[in-house]
C-alpha positions as CSV (number, residue, x, y, z in Angstrom):
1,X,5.6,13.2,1.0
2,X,2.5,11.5,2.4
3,X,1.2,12.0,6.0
4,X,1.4,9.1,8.5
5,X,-1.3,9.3,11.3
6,X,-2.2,9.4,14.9
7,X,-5.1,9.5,17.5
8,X,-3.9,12.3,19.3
9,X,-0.7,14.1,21.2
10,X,0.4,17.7,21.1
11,X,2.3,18.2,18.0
12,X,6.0,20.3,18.4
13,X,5.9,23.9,17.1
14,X,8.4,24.3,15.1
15,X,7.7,25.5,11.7
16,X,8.6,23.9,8.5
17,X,8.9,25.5,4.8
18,X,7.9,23.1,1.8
19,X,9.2,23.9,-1.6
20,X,6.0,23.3,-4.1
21,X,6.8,22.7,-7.5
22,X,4.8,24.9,-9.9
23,X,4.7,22.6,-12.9
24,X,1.1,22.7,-14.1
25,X,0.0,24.2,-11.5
26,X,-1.9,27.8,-11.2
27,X,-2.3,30.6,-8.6
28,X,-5.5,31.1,-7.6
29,X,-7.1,33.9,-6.1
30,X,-9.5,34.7,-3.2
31,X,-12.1,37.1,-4.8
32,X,-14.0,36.3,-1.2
33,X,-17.4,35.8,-3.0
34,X,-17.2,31.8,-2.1
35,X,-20.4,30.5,0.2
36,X,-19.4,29.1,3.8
37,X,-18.4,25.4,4.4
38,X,-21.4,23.7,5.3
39,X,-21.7,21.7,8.5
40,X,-21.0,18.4,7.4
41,X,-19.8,16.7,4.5
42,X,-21.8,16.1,2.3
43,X,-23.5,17.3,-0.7
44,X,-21.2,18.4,-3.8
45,X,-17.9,20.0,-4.5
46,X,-19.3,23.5,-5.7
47,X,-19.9,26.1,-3.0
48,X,-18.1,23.7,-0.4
49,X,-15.2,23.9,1.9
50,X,-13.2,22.2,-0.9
51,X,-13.9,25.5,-3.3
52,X,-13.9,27.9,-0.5
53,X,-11.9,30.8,0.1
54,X,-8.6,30.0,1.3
55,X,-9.4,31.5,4.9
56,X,-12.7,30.1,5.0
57,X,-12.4,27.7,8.2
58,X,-14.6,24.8,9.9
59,X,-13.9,26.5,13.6
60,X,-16.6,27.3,15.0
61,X,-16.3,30.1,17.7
62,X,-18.9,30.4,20.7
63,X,-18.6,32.4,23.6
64,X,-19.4,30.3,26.5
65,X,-19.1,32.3,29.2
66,X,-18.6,36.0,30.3
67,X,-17.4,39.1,28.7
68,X,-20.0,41.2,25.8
69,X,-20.6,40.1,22.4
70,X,-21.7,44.4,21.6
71,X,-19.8,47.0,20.1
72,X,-17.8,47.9,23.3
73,X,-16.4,44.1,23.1
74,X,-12.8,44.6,22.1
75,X,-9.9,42.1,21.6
76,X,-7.3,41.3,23.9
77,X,-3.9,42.6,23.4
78,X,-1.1,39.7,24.4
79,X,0.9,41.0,27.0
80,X,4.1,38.8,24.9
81,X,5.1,40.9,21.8
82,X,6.3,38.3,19.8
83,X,3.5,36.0,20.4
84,X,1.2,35.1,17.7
85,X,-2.5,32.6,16.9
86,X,-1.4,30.0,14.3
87,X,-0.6,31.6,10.7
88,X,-2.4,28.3,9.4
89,X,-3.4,24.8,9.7
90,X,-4.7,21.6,8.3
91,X,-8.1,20.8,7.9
92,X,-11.0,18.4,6.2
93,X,-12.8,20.0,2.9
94,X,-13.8,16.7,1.1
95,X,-14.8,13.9,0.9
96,X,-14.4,11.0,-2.2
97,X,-17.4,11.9,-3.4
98,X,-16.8,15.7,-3.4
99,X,-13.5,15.5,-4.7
100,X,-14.4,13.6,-7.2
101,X,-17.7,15.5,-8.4
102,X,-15.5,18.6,-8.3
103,X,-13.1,16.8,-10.8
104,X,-15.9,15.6,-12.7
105,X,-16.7,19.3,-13.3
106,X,-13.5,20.0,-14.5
107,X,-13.5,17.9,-16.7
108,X,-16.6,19.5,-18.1
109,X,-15.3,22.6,-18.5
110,X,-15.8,23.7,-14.4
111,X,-13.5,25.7,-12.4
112,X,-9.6,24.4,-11.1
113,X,-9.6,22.4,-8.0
114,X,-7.7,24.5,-4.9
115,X,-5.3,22.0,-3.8
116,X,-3.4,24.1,-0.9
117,X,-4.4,27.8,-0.3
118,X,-2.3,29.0,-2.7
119,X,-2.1,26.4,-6.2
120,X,-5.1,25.0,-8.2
121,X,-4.4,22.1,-10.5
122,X,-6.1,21.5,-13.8
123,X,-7.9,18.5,-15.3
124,X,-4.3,16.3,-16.2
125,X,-2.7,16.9,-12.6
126,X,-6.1,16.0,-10.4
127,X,-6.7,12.8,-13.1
128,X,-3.4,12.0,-12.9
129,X,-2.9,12.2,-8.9
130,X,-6.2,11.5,-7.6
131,X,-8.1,9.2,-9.8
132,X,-4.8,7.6,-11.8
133,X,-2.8,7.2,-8.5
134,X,0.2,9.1,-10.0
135,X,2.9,10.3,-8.0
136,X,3.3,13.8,-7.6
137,X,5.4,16.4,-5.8
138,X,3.7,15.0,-2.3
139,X,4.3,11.3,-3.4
140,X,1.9,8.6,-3.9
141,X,-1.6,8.9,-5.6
142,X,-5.0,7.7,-4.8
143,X,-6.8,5.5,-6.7
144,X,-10.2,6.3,-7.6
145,X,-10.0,9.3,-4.9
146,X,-10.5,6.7,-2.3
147,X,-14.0,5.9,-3.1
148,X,-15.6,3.5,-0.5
149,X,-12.7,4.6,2.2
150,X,-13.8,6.2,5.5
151,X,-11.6,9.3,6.0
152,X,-11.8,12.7,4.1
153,X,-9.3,15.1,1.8
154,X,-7.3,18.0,3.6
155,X,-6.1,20.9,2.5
156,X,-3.8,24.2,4.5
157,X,-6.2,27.3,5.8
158,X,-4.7,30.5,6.4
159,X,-5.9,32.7,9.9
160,X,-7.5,35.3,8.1
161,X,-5.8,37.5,10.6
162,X,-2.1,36.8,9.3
163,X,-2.8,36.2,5.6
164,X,-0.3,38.7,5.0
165,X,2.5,36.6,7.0
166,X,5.3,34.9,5.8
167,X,4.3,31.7,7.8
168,X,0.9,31.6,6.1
169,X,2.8,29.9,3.4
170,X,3.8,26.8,6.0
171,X,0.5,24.9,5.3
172,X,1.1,24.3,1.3
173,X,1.0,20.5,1.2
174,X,-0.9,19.8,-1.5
175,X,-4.4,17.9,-1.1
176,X,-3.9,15.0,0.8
177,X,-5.7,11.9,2.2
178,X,-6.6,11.3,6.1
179,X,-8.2,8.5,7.6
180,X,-11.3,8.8,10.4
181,X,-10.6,9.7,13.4
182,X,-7.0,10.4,13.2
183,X,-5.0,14.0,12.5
184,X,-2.1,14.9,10.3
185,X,1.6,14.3,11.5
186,X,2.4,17.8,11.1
187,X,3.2,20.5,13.1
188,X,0.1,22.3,11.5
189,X,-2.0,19.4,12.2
190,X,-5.3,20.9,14.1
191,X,-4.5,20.1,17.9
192,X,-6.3,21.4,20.5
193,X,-2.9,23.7,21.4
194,X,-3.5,25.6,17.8
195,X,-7.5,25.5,18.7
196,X,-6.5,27.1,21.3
197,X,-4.4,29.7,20.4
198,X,-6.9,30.4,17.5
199,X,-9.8,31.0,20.5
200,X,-7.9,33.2,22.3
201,X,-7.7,35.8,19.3
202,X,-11.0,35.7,19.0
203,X,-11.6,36.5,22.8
204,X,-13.5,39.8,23.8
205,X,-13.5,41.5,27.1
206,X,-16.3,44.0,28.3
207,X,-14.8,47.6,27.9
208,X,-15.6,48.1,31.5
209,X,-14.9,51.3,33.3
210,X,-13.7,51.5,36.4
211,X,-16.1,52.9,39.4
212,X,-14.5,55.8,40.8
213,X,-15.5,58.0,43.5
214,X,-15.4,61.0,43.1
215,X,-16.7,60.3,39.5
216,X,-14.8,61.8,36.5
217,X,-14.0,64.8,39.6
218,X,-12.0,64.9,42.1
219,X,-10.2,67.4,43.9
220,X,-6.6,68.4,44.4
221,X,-4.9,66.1,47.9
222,X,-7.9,63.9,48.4
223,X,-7.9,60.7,47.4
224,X,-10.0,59.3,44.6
225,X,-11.1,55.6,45.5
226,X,-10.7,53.2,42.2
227,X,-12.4,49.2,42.3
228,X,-14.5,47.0,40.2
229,X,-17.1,44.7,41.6
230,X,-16.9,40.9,41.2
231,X,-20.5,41.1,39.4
232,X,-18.6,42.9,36.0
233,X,-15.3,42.0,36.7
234,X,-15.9,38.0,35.3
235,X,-14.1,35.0,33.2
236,X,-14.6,35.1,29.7
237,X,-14.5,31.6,28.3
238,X,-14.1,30.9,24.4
239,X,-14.7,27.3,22.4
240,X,-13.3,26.6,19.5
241,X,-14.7,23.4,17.8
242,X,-13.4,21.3,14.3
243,X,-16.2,19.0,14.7
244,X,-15.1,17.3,11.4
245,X,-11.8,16.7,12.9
246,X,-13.0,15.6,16.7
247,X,-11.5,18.3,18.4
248,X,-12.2,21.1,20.6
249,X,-10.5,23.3,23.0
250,X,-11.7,25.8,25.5
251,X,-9.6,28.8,26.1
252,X,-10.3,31.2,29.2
253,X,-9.5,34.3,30.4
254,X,-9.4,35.4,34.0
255,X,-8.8,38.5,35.2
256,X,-6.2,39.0,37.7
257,X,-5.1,42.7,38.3
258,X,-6.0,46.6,37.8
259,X,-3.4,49.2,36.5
260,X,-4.1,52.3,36.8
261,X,-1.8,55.1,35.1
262,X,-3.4,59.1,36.1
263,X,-2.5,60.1,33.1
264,X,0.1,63.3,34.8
265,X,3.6,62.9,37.1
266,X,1.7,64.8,39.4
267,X,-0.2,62.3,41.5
268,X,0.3,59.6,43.8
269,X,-1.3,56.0,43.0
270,X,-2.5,53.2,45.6
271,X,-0.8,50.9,45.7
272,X,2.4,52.9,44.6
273,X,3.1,50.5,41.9
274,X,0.0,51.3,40.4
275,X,-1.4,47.4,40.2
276,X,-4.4,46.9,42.5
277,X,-4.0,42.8,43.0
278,X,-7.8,41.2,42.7
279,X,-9.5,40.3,45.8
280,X,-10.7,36.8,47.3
281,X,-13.9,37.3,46.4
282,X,-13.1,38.4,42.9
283,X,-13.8,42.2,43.1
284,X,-10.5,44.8,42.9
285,X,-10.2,47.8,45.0
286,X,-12.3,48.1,47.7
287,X,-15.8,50.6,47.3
288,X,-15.7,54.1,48.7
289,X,-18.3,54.4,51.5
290,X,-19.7,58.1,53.4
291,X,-16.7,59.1,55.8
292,X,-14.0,57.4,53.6
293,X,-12.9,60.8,52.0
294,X,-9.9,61.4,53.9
295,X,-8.9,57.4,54.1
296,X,-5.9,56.4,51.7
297,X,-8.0,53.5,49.1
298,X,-6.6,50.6,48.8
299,X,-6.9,51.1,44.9
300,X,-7.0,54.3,43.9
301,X,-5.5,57.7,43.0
302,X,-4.3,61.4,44.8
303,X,-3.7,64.3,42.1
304,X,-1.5,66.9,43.3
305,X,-2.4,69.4,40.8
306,X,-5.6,70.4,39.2
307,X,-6.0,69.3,35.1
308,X,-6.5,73.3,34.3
309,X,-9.3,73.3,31.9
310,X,-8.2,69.8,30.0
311,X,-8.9,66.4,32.0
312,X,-6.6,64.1,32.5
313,X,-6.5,60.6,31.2
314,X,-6.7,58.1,33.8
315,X,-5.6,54.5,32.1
316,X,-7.4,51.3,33.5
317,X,-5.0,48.5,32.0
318,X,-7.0,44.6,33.5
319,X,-4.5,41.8,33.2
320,X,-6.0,38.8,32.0
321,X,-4.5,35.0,32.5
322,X,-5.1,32.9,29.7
323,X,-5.6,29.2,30.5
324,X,-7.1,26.2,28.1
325,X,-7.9,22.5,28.1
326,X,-9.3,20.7,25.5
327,X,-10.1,17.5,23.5
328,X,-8.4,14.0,24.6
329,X,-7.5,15.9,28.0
330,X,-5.3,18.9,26.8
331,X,-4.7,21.6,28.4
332,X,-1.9,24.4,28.9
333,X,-1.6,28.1,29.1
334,X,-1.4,30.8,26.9
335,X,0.6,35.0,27.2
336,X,-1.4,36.8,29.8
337,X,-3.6,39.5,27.7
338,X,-4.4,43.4,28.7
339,X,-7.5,45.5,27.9
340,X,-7.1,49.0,28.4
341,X,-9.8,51.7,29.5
342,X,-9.2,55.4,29.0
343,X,-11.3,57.6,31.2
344,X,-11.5,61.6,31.1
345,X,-10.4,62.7,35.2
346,X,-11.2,66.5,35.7
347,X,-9.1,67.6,39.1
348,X,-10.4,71.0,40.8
349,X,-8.8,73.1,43.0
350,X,-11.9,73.6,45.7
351,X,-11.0,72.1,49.1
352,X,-14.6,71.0,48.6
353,X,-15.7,67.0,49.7
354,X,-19.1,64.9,48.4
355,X,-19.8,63.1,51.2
């Protein structure tokens, strides 16, 4: 089966299997001691993307905007069960040159060439296919590993993430040819949908606790006031970039809610439904201010019964609306996401007010 090609479009998602055959062909194994692709392609076959690891990918992640890149940066959890970032995909790891320098070091006695994530082939099959122009279980051959050609040799890459999932095993075409400028027609072709999706599992929100007033206190009947200022409560914006593919996309979340759970049956949440909606300019909840003690919050919390020596756990769950656009004018959303923040509540008896 060989590829045919295109400029661009938004490939369909459904997912395909592909029988391999495993005549003379090997399993190889990811001991993870292979270097990083470089940059660009050039340079030789050994310590490359076309001998790397088979979840060693050309994405590169940046965090454009928002959010914390410390150790209170967590993922966000998809508010859609069953959805999922891409099991795999297609991708450039050589060119003529490095495919053939890697079979030249076969040949001498080198290391099998990975030909999908899973299979290496050995000196016969890569002669045979690549410099012979032999059919194999793909189809048609390449003469003289399409030296003098402008394009570059693909190969599947599994989402470190889901190497243990089934679907991992949907990218197992074996090494095939791409011209310039063009992707694969495949459903696993590297579109700016599956760039994407890829970004959004690799966006972190700040683990930002709500302001409260009273703070980690409050007292039995009065109301404790719950909001977040626009200043902390910001976009996070993710790029993901195959630069040796031309294509990018930009995925971005925005948050659009506060969900507060007191962590007992015994209180009373503002609004009742317990979402606090975000305000125009971006802030939730409104900011307690001296004399609003007896004032119902618009965001916030009444305990009816004192926490007895062991705090409660008041639950600050952000929505987060996922939105992207990328590369040849793409764009599209993606599941809302959640980030949840446990804080310790300790709820006193005393009739007593901080003013």
């Amino acid at each position: 089966m060989r590829f045919a090609t295109r400029t661009s479009a938004l490939l369909a998602a459904a997912l395909s299997t592909l029988v391999l055959s495993s005549t003379a062909a090997y399993a190889i194994g990811d001991d993870g001691a292979q270097a990083p692709p470089p940059s660009g392609p050039s340079g030789g076959a050994s310590g490359s993307a076309l001998t790397a690891s088979a979840t060693t990918t050309r994405i590169k992640i940046t965090q454009v905007s928002g959010g914390s890149t410390g150790d209170s940066a967590k993922p966000l959890a998809p508010i859609d069960p069953d959805w999922k970032p891409p099991a795999c995909w297609y991708e450039p790891v050589a060119t003529p040159e490095q495919l053939k320098d890697a079979v030249e070091q076969l040949k001498a006695g080198g290391d099998l060439v990975p030909v999908t994530p899973t299979l290496s082939w050995g000196e016969q099959l890569m002669v045979d296919h690549y410099e012979k122009g032999e059919t194999q279980t793909d189809g048609e051959g390449y003469e003289n590993y399409n030296l003098g050609q402008d394009g570059q040799f693909w190969r599947g890459v599994i989402n470190e993430e889901r190497e243990d999932d089934p679907a991992s095993y949907d990218c197992e075409h074996n090494l095939f040819w791409q011209n310039a400028n063009t992707l694969p027609d495949d459903d696993h072709a590297p579109t700016p949908d599956i760039l994407a999706a890829y970004a959004y599992d690799r966006i972190n929100v700040p683990a930002t606790e709500v302001e409260l007033k009273p703070a980690a206190r409050s007292t039995v009947n009065l109301p404790t006031w719950v909001w977040l200022d626009k200043t902390t409560f910001q976009e996070v914006k993710v790029r993901a970039d195959l630069e040796a593919a031309g294509v990018w996309a930009e995925t971005t979340a925005k948050p659009v809610a506060l969900h507060l759970e007191p962590g007992t049956e015994e209180a009373q949440t503002y609004p009742a439904s317990g979402n606090c909606e975000i305000n125009d300019d971006g802030s939730i909840g409104t900011p307690y201010t001296k004399g609003n003690a007896d004032t119902t919050p618009p965001c916030g919390i009444r305990y009816l019964r004192s926490s007895t020596g062991r705090p409660y756990e008041l639950k600050a769950s952000i929505t987060w609306e996922i939105a992207w656009e990328g590369s040849g004018g793409a764009n599209g959303n993606l599941p809302n996401g959640t980030f949840e923040t446990t804080q310790d509540m300790t709820v006193q008896e005393i009739q007593a007010i901080n003013r």
